[in-house]
C-alpha positions as CSV (number, residue, x, y, z in Angstrom):
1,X,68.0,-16.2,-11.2
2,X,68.1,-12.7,-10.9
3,X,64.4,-12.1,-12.7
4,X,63.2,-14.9,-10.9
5,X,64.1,-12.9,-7.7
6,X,62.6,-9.8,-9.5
7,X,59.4,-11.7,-9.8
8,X,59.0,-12.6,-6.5
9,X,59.6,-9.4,-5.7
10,X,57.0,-7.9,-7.6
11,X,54.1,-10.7,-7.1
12,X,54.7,-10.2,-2.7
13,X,54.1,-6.3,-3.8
14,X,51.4,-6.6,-5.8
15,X,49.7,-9.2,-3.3
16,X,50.6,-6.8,-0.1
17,X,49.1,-4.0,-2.2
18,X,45.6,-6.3,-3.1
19,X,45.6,-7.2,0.7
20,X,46.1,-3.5,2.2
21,X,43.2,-2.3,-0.3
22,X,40.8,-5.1,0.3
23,X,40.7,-4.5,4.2
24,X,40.1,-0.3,3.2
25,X,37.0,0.7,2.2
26,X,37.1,4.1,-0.1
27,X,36.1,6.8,2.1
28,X,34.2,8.1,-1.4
29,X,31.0,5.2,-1.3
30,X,31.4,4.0,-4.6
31,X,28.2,4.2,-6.9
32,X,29.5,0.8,-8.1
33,X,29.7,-1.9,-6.3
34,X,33.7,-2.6,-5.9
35,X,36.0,-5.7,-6.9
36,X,37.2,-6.3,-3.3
37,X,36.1,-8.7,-0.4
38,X,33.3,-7.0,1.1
39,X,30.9,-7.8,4.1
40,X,27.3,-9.3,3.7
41,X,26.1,-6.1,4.6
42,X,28.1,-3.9,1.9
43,X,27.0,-6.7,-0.5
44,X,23.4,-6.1,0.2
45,X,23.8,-2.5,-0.1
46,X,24.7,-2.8,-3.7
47,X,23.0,-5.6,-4.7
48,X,19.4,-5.6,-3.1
49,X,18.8,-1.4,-4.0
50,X,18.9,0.9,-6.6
51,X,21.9,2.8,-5.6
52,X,24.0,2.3,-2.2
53,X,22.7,6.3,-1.0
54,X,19.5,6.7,-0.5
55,X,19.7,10.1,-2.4
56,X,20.2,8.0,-5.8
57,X,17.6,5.7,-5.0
58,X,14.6,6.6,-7.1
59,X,12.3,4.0,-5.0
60,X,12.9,5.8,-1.7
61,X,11.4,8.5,-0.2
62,X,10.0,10.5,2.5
63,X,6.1,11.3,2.6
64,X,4.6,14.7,3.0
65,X,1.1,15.1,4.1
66,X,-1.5,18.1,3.5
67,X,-5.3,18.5,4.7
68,X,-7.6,18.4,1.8
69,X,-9.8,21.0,1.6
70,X,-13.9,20.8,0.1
71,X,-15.0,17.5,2.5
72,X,-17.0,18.0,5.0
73,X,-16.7,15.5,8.6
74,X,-20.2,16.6,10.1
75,X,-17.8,18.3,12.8
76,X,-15.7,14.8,13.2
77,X,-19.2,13.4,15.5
78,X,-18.1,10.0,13.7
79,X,-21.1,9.4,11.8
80,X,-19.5,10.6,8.4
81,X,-16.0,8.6,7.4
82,X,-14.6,9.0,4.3
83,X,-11.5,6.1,3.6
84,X,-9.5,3.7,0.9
85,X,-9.2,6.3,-1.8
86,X,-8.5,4.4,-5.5
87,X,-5.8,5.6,-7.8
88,X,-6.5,9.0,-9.2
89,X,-7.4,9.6,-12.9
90,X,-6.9,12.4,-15.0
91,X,-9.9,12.4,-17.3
92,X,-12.0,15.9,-18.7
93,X,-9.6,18.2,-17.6
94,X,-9.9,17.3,-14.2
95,X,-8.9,14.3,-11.6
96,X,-11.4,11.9,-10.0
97,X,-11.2,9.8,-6.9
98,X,-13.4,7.4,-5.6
99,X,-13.3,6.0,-2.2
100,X,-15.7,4.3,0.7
101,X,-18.1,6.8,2.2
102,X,-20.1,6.1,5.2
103,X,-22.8,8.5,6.2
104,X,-24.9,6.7,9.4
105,X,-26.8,7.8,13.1
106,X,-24.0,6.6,15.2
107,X,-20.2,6.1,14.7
108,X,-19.2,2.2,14.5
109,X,-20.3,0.1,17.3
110,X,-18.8,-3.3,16.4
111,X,-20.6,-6.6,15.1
112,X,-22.3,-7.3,18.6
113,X,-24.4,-4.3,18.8
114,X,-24.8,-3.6,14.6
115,X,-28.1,-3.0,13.4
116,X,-29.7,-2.0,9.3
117,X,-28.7,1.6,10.2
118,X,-25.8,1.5,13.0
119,X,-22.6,0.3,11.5
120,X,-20.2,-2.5,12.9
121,X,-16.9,-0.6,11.5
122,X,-15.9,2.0,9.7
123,X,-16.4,0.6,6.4
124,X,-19.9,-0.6,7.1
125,X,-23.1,0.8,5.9
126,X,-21.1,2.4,3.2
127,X,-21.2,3.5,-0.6
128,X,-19.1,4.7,-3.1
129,X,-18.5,8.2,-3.7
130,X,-16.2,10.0,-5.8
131,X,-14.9,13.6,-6.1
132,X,-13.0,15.8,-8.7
133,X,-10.4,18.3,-8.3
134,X,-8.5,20.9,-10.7
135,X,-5.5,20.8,-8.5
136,X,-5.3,17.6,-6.2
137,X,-5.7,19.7,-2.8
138,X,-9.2,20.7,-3.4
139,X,-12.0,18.7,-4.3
140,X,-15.6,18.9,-4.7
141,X,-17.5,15.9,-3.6
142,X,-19.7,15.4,-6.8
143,X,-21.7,12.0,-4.8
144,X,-22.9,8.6,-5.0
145,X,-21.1,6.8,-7.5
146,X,-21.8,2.5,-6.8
147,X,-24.7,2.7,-4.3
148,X,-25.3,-0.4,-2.3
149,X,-27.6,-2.9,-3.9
150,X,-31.0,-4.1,-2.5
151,X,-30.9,-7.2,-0.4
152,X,-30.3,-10.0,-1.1
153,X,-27.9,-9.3,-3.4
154,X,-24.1,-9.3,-3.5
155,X,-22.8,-5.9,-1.0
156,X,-26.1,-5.2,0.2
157,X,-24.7,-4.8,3.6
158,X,-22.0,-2.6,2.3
159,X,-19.6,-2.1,-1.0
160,X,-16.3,-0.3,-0.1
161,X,-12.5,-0.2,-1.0
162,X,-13.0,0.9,-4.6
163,X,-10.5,1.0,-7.5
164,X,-10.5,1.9,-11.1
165,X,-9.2,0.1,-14.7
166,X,-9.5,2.1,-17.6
167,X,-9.5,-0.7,-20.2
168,X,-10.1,0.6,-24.0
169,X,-12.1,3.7,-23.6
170,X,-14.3,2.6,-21.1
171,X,-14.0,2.1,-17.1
172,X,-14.3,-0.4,-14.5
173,X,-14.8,-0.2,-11.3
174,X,-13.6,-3.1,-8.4
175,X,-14.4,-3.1,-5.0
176,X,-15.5,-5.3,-1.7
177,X,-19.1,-6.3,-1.2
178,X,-20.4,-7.5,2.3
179,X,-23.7,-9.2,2.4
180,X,-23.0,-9.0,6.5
181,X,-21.9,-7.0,8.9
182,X,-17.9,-6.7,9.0
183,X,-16.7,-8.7,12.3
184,X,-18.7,-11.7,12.8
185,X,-16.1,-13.7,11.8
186,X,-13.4,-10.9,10.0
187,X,-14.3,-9.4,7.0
188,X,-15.1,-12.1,4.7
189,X,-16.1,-10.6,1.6
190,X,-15.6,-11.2,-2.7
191,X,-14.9,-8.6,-5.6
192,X,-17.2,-7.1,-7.4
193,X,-17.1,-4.7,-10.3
194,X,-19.3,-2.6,-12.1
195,X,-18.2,-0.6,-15.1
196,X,-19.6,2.6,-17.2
197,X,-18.5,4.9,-20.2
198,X,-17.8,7.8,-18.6
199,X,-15.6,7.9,-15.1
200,X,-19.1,10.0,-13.9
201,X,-21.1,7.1,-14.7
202,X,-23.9,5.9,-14.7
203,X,-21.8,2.8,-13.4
204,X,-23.8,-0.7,-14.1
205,X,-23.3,-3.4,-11.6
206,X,-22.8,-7.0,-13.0
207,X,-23.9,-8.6,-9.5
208,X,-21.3,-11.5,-10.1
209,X,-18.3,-12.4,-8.1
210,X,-15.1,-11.6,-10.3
211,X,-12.5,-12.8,-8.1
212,X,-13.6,-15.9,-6.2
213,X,-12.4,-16.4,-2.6
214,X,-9.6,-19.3,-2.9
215,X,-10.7,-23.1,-1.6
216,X,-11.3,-24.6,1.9
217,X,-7.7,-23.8,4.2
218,X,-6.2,-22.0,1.5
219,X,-4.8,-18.5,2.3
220,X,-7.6,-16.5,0.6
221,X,-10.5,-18.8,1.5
222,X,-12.0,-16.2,3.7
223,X,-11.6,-12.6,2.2
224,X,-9.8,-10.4,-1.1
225,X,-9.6,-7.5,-0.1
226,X,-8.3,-3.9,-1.6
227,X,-8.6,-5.1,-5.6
228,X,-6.0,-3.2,-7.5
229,X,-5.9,-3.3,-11.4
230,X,-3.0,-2.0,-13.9
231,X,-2.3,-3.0,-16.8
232,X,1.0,-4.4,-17.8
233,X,2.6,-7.0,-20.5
234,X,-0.5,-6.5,-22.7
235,X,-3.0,-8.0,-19.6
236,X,-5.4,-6.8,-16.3
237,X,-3.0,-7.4,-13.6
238,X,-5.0,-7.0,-10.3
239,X,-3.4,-7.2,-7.1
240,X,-5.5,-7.8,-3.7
241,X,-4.9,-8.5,-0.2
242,X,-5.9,-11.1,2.4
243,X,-6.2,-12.1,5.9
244,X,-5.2,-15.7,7.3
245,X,-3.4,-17.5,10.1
246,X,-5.0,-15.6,13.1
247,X,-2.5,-16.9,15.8
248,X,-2.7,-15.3,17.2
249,X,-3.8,-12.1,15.3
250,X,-4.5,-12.2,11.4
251,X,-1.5,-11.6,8.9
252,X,-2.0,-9.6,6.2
253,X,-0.4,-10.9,2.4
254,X,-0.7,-9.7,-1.0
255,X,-1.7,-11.8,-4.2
256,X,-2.0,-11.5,-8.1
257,X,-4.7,-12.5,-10.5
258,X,-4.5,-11.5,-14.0
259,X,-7.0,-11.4,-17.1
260,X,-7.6,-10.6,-20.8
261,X,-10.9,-9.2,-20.5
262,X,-11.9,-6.9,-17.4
263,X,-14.9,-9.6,-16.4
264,X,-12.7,-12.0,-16.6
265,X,-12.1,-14.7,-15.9
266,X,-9.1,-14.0,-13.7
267,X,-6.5,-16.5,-13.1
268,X,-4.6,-16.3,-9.7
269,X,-0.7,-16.5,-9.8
270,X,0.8,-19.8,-8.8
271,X,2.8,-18.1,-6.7
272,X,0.6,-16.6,-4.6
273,X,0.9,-14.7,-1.8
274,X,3.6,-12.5,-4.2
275,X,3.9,-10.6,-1.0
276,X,4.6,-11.1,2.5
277,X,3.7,-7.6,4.0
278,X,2.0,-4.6,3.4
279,X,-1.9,-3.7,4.8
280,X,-3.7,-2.1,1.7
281,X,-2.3,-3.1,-1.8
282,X,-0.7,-0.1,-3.9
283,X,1.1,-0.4,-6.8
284,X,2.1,1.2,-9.8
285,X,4.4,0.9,-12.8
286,X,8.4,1.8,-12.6
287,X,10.9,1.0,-15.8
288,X,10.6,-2.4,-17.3
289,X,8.2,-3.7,-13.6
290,X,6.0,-3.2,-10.8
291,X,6.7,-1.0,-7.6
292,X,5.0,-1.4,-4.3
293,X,4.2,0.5,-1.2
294,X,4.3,-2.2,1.5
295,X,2.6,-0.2,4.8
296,X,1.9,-2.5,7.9
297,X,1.9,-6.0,9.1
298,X,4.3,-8.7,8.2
299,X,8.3,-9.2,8.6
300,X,8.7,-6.5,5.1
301,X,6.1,-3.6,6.1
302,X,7.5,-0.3,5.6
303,X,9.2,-0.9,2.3
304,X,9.0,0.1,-1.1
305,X,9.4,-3.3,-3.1
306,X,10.3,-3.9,-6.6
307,X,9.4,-7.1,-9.5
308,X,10.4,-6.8,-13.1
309,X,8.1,-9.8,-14.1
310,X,5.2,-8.0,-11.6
311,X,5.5,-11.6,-9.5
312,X,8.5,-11.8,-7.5
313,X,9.2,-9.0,-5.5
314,X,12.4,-7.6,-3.8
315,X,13.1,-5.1,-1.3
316,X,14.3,-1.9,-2.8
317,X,14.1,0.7,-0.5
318,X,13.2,0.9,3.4
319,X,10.9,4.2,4.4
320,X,8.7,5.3,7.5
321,X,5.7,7.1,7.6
322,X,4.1,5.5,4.7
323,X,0.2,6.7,3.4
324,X,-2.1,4.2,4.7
325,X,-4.2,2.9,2.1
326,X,-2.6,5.1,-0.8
327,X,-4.2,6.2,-3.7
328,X,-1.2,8.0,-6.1
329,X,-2.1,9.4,-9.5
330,X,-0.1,6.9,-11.7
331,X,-0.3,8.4,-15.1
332,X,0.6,5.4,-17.0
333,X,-1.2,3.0,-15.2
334,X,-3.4,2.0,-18.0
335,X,-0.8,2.6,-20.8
336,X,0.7,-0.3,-20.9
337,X,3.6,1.2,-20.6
338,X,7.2,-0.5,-20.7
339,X,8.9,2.3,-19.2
340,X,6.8,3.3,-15.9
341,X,7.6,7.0,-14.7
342,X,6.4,6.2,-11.2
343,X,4.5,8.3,-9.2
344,X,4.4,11.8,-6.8
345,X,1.2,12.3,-5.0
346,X,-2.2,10.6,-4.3
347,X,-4.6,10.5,-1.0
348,X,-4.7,8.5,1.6
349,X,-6.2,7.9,4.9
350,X,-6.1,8.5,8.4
351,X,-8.3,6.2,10.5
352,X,-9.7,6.9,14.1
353,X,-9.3,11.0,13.5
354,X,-10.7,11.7,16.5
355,X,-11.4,9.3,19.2
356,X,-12.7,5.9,18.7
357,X,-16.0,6.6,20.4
358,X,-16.2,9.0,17.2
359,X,-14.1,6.5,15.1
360,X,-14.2,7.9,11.4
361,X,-11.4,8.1,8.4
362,X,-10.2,11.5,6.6
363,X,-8.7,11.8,3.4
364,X,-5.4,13.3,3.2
365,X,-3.2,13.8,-0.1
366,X,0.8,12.8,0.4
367,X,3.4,13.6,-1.8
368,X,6.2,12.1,-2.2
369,X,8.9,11.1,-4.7
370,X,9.1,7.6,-6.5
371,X,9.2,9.2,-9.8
372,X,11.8,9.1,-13.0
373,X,10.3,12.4,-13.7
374,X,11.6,14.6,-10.7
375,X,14.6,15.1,-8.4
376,X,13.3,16.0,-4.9
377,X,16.4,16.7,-2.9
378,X,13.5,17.2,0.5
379,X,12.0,14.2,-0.1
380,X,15.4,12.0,0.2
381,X,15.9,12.8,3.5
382,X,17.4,10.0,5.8
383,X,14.8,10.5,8.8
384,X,12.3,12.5,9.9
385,X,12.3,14.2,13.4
386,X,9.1,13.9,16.2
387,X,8.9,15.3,18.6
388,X,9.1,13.8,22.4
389,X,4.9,13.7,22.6
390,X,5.3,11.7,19.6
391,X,7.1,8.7,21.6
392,X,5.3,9.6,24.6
393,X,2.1,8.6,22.7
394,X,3.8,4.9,22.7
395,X,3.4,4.4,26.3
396,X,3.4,1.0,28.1
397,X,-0.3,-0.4,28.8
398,X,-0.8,-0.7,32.5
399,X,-0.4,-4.7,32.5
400,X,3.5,-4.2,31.2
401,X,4.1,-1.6,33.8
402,X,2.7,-4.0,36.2
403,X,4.8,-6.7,35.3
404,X,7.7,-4.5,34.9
405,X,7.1,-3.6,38.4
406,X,6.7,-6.7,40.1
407,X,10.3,-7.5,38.1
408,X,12.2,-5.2,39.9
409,X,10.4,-5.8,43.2
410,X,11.3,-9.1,42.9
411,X,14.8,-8.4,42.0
412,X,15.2,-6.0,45.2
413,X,14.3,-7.9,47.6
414,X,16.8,-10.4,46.7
């Protein structure tokens, strides 16, 4: 009797212990998740990231941003844009970038008043350039590198939105090509590619459609946009966007289409869209998967997303001031690699530099760090700070003060 009284004794402290702990979190966060009760939230926190700080998280970051020197804006009048840089490759002892260039009379004047020589939008009227830099914050423009093709044939109106595959020793190059001007209906347009032995070219155009715009009231029936190649489990993985729904503005998702030979033919995941978010596509090898920057539009934007199998993606971190239409250096992003190092720093864009009656894009280079390869104690930062003209710039339109107004009115009188 008396160790059966012992027992009890023991079991009611051992169960008053186990309850005491399991309602009081450490006040040390635990790099592991711990074996207590804990809240949907604190489940999250440890099961949907890398690491429940932010700190240890290798996919989060803040982004820095530096003027690039060497391009010249014919003194920001509009009529010369630069935009959507590609990845960046380190070839001949140098780096190379290729991105849409538009060089017109008039800044963009929408579909309605677009001629042969005045451009629609930003990215009409253009051509692919590319430029080369010894250190990534200076770069020499070097020129053309896919001119547009003579009507009628594919991207006559305009090729744009470049990116490059280095597939064994030799280079490829895939990009948009409008036969008409962008907004008479969106910006309906296929992939093309050209390719060349030397990342200077001469590039040659194969004037075929490589990935074909999806069937009638599909998701991708109307436009693939921002083609984005790695290579990864031995194949051509190339990402793209598209726009669809429209109600009542377009939505913005990102796809997969994979291939054994960099002509094709691709073959479109099942699964598709493999993301719900993000405006332009950018992604790039980490570990044993596929990392993503997911930028504007849709319920996930601002994100940094994460797939082992490069297919079914998952939130891993959450960030803010993201590069529009990034283009990092990824060093393995043609290796093949099975342990991705991630990346640091690549261009971008910022659209509408000056006004839009001078409506034009500038290239910008961002750093940041996503990268097994560095610790970046600045770049982990929780927030950033803006100042009060910042917020200020997010002012109500005049129809919600109205109505805001005429609210309050209401409500007084009463």
């Amino acid at each position: 009797m008396k160790n059966y009284s012992t027992l009890l004794i023991i079991g009611y402290i051992l169960i008053t212990v186990n309850t005491v702990c399991a309602q009081n979190f450490p006040f040390i966060l635990p790099k592991e998740k711990p074996k207590q009760p804990l809240s949907t939230a604190m489940q999250r926190n440890y099961d949907n990231y890398l690491a429940p700080r932010p700190e240890d998280n290798e996919l989060y970051t803040q982004f820095k941003y530096t003027k690039v020197e060497g391009l010249d804006y014919s003194n920001d009048d509009g009529t010369v844009s630069r935009r959507d840089p590609s990845k960046i490759i380190f070839e001949n002892g140098k780096y190379y970038v290729w991105y849409t260039h538009r060089k017109t009379e008039t800044p963009p004047k929408g579909a309605k008043q677009a001629t042969e020589t005045i451009p629609s939008a930003d990215w009409d009227l253009s051509e692919i350039w590319y430029a080369t830099s010894l250190d990534g914050f200076n770069w020499e423009e070097q020129g053309v590198a896919i001119p547009r093709p003579p009507k009628p044939e594919l991207g006559h109106r305009s090729v744009s939105t470049a990116d490059i595959l280095k597939w064994k020793d030799k280079y490829y190059m895939y990009y948009q090509g409008f036969s008409e001007a962008s907004g008479l209906r969106g910006d309906d347009c296929p992939v093309l590619m050209s390719y060349a032995d030397s990342p200077d070219g001469p590039w040659t155009a194969t004037n075929k459609i490589v990935i074909p715009n999806g069937p009638k009231d599909t998701w991708d029936q109307f436009s693939i946009h921002d083609p984005y190649p790695l290579v990864y489990k031995d194949k051509i993985y190339l990402y793209y966007k598209s726009d669809f729904d429209g109600d009542p503005n377009l939505i913005r998702m990102q796809g997969l289409a994979t291939a054994d030979s960099p002509f094709g033919p691709f073959t479109k995941s099942k699964l598709n869209p493999v993301l719900t978010s993000g405006h332009e596509t950018t992604m790039f090898p980490f570990k044993d998967g596929i990392a993503a920057l997911t930028i504007r539009d849709g319920n996930e934007h601002n994100t940094v997303q994460f797939a082992k199998d490069g297919v079914n993606f998952k939130i891993a971190s959450m960030v803010e001031m993201m590069p529009a239409a990034a283009g990092p250096y990824v060093p393995d992003a043609f290796t093949n690699t099975k342990n991705g190092v991630g990346i640091t720093w690549g261009l971008s864009h910022f659209t509408n530099a000056t006004t839009w009656d001078k409506n034009h894009a500038i290239l910008v280079r961002f750093d940041c760090d996503l990268s097994q390869a560095i610790n970046d104690p600045e770049m982990k930062k929780h927030h950033v700070y803006h100042r009060p003209e910042v917020y200020f710039k997010q002012a109500l339109s005049k129809n919600q003060k109205e109505r805001i107004l005429k609210e309050n009115k209401k409500l007084t009188q009463q």
